[in-house]
C-alpha positions in Angstrom: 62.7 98.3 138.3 65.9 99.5 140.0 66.9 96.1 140.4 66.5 95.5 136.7 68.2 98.8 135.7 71.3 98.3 137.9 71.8 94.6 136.4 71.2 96.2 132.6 73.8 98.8 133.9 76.5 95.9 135.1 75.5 93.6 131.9 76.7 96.5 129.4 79.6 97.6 131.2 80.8 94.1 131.2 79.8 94.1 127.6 81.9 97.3 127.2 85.0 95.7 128.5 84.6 92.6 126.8 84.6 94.4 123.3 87.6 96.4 124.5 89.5 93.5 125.7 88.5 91.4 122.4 89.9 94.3 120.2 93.3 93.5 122.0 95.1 91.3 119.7 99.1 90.2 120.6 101.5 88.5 117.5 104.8 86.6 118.4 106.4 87.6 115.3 109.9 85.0 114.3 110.9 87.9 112.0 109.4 91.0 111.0 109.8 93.9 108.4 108.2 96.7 110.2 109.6 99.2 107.4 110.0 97.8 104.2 113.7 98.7 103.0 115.1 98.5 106.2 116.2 95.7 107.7 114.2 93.3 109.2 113.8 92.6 113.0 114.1 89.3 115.0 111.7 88.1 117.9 109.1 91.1 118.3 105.6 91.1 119.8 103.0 93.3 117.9 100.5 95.0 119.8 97.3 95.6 117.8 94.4 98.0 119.3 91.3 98.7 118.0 92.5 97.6 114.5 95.8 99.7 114.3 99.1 98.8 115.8 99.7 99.5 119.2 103.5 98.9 119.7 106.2 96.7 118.4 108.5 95.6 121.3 111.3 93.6 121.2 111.0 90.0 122.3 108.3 88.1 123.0 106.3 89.3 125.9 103.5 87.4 127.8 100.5 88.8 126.6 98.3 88.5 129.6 100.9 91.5 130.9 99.3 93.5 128.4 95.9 92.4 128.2 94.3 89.3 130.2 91.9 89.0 127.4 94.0 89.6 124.7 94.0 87.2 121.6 97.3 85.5 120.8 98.7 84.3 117.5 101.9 83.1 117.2 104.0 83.5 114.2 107.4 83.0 115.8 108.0 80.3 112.8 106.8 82.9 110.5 108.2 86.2 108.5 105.9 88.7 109.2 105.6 91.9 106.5 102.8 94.2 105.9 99.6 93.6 103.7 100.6 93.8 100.5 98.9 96.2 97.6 98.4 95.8 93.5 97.8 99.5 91.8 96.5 97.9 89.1 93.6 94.8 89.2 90.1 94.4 87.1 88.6 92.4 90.0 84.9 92.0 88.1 86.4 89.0 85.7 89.2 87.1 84.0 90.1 86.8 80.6 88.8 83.6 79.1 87.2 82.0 76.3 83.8 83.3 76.6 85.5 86.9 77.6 83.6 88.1 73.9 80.4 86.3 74.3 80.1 87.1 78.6 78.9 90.7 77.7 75.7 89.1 76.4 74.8 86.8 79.1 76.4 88.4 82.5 73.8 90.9 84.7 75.5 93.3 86.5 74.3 91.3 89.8 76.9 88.4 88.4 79.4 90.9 88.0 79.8 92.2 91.5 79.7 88.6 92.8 82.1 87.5 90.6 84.0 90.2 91.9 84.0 89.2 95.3 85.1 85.7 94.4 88.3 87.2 93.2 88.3 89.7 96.0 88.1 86.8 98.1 91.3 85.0 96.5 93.1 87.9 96.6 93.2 88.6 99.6 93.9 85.0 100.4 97.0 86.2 98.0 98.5 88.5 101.3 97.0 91.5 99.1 95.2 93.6 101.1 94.8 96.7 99.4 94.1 97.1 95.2 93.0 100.2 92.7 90.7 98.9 90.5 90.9 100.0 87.3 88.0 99.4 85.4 84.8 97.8 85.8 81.7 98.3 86.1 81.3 101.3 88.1 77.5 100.0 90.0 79.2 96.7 90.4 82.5 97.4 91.6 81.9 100.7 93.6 78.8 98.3 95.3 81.7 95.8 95.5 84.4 98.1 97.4 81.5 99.3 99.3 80.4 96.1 100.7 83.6 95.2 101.6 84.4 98.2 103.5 81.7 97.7 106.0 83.2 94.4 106.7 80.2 92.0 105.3 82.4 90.0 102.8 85.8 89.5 102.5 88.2 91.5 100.3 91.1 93.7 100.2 90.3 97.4 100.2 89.3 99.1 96.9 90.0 102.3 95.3 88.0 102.1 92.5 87.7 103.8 89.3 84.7 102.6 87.5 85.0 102.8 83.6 87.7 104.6 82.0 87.4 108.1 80.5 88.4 107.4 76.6 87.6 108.2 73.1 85.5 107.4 71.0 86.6 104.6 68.9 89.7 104.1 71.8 91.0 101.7 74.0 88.0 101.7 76.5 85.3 102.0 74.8 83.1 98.9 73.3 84.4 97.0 70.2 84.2 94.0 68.1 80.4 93.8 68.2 78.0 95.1 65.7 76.7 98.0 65.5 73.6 97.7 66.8 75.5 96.9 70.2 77.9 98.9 70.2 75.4 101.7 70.5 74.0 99.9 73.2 76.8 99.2 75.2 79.2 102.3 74.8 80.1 103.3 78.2 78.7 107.2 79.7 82.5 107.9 80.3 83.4 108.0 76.5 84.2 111.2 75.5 85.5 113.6 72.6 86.9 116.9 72.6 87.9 119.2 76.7 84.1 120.1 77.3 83.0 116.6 77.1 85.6 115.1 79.3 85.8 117.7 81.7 81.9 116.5 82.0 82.5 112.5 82.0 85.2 113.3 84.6 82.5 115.2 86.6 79.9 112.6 85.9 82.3 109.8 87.4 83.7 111.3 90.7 79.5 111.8 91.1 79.0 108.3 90.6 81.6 107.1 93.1 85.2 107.0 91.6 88.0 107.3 94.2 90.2 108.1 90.8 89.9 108.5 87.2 91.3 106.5 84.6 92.4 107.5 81.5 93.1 105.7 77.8 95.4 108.0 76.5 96.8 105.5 74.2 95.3 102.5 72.4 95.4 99.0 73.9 96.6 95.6 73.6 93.3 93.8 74.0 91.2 96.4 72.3 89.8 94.5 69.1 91.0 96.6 66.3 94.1 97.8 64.6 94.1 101.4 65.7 98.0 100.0 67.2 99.1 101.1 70.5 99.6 105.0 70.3 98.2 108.3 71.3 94.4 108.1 71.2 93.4 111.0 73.6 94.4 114.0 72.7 96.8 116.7 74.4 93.7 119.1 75.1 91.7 116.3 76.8 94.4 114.7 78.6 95.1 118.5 80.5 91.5 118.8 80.5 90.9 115.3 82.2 93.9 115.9 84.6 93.3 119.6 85.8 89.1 118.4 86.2 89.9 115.8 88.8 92.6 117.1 90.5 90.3 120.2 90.8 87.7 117.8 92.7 90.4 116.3 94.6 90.6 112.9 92.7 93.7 111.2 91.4 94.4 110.4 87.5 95.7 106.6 86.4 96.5 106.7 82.5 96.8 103.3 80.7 99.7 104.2 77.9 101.6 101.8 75.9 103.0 104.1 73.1 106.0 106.6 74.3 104.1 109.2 72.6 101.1 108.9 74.3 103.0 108.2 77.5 104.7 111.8 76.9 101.3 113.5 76.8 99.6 112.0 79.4 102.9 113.2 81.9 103.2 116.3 80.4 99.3 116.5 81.3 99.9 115.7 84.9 99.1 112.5 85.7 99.7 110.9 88.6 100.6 107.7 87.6 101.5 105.8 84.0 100.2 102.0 84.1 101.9 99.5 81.7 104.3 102.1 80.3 105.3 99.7 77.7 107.5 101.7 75.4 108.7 104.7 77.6 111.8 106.1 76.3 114.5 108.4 77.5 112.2 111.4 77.4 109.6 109.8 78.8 111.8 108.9 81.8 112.9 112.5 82.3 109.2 113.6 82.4 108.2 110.9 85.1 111.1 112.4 87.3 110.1 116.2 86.7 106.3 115.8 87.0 106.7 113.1 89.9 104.2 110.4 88.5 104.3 106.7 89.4 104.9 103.7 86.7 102.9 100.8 87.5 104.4 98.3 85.1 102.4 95.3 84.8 104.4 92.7 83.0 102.4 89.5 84.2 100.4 90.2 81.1 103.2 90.4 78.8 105.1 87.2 80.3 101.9 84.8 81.1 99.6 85.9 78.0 101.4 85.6 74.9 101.6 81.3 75.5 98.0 81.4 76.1 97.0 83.3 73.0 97.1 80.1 70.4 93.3 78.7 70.5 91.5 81.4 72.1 88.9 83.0 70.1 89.1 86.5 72.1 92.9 86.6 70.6 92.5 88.2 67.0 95.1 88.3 64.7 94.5 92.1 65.8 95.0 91.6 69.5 97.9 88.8 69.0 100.1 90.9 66.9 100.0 94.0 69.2 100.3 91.2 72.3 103.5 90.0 70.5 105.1 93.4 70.8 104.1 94.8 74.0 105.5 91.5 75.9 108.6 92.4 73.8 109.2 95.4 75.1 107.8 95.3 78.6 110.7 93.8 80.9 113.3 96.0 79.1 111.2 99.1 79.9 110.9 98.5 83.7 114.8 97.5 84.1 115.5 100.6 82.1 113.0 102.7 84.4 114.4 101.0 87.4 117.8 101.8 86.5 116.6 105.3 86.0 115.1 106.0 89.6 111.4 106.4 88.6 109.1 105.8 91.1 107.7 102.1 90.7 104.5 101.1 92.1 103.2 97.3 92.5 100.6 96.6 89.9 99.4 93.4 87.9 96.8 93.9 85.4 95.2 90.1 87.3 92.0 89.8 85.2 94.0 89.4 82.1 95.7 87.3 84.5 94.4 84.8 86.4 93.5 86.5 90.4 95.2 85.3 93.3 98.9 85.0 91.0 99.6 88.4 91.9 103.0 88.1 93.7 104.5 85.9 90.4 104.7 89.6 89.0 107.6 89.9 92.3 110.1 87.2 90.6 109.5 89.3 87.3 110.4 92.7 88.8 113.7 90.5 90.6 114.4 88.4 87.4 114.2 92.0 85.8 116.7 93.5 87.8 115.2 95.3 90.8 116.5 94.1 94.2 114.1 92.1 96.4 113.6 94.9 99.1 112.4 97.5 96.5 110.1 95.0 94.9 109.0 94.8 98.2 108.8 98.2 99.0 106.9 98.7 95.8 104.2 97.0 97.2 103.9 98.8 100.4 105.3 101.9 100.8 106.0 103.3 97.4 102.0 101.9 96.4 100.8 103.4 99.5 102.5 106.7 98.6 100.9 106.4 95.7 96.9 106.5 97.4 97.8 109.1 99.5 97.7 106.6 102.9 101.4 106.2 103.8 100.6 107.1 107.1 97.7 104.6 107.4 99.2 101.6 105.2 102.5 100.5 103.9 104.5 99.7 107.4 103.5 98.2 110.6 104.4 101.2 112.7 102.6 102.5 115.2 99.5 104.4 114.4 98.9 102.4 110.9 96.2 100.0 110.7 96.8 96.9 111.2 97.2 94.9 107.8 99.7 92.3 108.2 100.7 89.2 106.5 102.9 86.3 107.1 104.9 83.4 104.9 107.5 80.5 105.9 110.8 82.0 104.6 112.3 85.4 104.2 111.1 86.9 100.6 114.2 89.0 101.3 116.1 86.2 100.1 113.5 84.7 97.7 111.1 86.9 96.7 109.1 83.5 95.7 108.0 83.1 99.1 105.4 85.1 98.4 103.6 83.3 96.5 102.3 81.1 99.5 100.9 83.3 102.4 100.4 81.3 105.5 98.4 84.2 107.4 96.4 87.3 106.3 95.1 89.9 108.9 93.0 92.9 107.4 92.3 95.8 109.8 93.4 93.7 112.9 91.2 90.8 111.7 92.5 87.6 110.9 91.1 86.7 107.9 93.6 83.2 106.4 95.2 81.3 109.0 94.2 79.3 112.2 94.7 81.5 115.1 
């Protein structure tokens, strides 16, 4: 029996060291961007411990010196960055044409693995962080569950479930008849402070890492109630001062500068699309602090698919028209104005795994590669509260790297193909 327990004994110890020594992972980077905004460095090794970075040295150093058992990748051909992140994705579907007729025939069960199919290829995309921003709150907080315990692959969610709205507003159910839009109105519909101070309640119960918020109308919203305010000022404050009371963040989906005004005046924490923001609006986004996350795939890709798609109404098209109009004047204008611009794509209305076209938009629109960059990492990672877990590959952060052929410094395109993906020290694209 002592025999037995003394071998046991050796077996795990061995074990022990093994895990330890596998957990050791050593990168021969050609180039890397440690810090987005600063410049880039040449010939490093990356030390990665456990899932975080270790150490970033200069050169390339043997990596039996630092662990004998340590796993090696080399990327010395390769521009190495951190993971990138999208403020703004609807990971449960894509816009199609059965989009009108898939409420009748997809279970919740489809949803969530439809979501990790487009979890999947976006992370295969080099993004390895997103904020959902509406969905199906049992599928996609299941979904961001899931794929934080690491049994299928994904980028990290922060996930809001189904947006807080009005009645009759941009979120809630329309274009059906009546009989199913009874059916189908979603629990976080709300009318007048007492009830969304309540549906806000209701959702951080049910799992929402932040709230969302219609405050105006929407583009793909089948009605003509336009593009303005929808929510108004008392249930905006309400909505705003509710969460941030329970220690959740507020996203508000406005188009309309009016509505825009009202949901910063409100205190939200971010502004996503931001279509029409005007000079007041821009003032208010640098006295309150809030983010823009502009969005403008939807408004360059969308509008040239629109012709032969039943879900595009004359009543969707026309507002679709305008809001593409508008969108990449608004984010040079807010560029040029120093408001804080976080990475976001609205994929779902566009297709998943295109997110980084919406990089040569933010370029073609004026912004400088670096902060388009920068946008993505650091500034987004600001934005969740985790810039001292994401957004740079310093020490201490985890370890969510990614890798392409060129430097995206000099064309942001080269993000578009990502040769390597590693997710909390895991590689998870790429043969190494």
């Amino acid at each position: 029996m002592y025999k037995l327990f003394t071998a046991l004994t050796v077996f795990l110890i061995l074990s022990i060291s093994t895990a330890f020594a596998n957990n050791v992972v050593v990168i021969h980077a050609g180039k890397v961007l440690v810090v987005p905004g600063e410049k880039p460095l040449s010939k490093q090794t990356i030390v990665i411990k456990d899932r975080l970075i270790d150490k970033v040295i200069s050169g390339y150093i043997d990596p039996t010196t630092i662990d004998d058992k340590a796993k090696f990748i080399d990327l010395k051909s390769q521009f190495v960055l951190p993971g990138l992140m999208d403020m703004h994705v609807h990971l449960l579907s894509e816009l199609g044409k059965s989009s009108r007729t898939d409420a009748l025939f997809v279970t919740t069960s489809m949803e969530a693995l439809t979501g990790a199919y487009y979890a999947n290829k976006t992370l295969m995309a080099g993004f390895t962080t997103v904020r959902d921003l509406g969905g199906n709150p049992e599928a996609i907080f299941g979904l961001r569950d899931m794929i934080g315990k690491g049994m299928i692959p994904g980028p990290r969610i922060f996930s809001a479930g189904s947006a807080i709205a009005a009645t009759g507003g941009h979120g809630d159910v329309d274009g059906y008849k009546p009989e199913l839009l009874k059916l189908w109105t979603p629990e976080t519909i709300c009318d007048g402070p007492y009830e969304c101070r309540k549906a806000v309640r209701n959702a951080v119960k049910m799992g929402a890492d932040w709230i969302k918020i219609t405050a105006t109308g929407g583009v793909l919203s089948d009605t003509k109630t336009g593009i303005e305010q929808q929510m108004t000022d008392d249930e905006l404050s309400e909505i705003v001062e509710t969460a941030h009371g329970l220690g959740v963040k507020v996203a508000a989906h406005a188009h309309g500068a009016k509505g825009i005004r009202a949901a910063l005046r409100a205190g939200v924490d971010s502004i996503d699309h931001g279509t029409f923001t005007d000079d007041e609006s821009m003032k208010l986004f640098k006295q309150s602090g809030a983010y823009l996350v502009p969005t403008m795939s939807p408004g360059v890709k969308v509008p040239a698919s629109m012709e032969g798609n039943p879900f595009f109404t004359d009543a969707i098209k026309k507002k679709a028209y305008a809001a593409s109009a508008a969108s990449i004047a608004t984010f040079t204008k807010a560029y040029k104005s120093g408001v804080k611009i976080a990475f976001g794509t609205d994929s779902a209305v566009t297709p998943h795994g295109e997110n980084a076209d919406e990089f040569e938009m933010m370029v073609n629109a004026g912004m400088t590669a670096s902060d388009a960059i920068r946008s993505a990492t650091v500034i987004s990672a600001e934005l969740l509260d985790m810039e001292t877990k994401l957004g740079t590959l310093e020490v201490g952060k985890i370890a969510d790297i990614i890798a392409v052929s060129t430097n995206p410094l000099e064309d942001i395109s080269a993000l578009k193909v990502v040769n390597f993906v590693m997710k909390e020290g895991k590689v998870m694209k790429g043969n190494y």
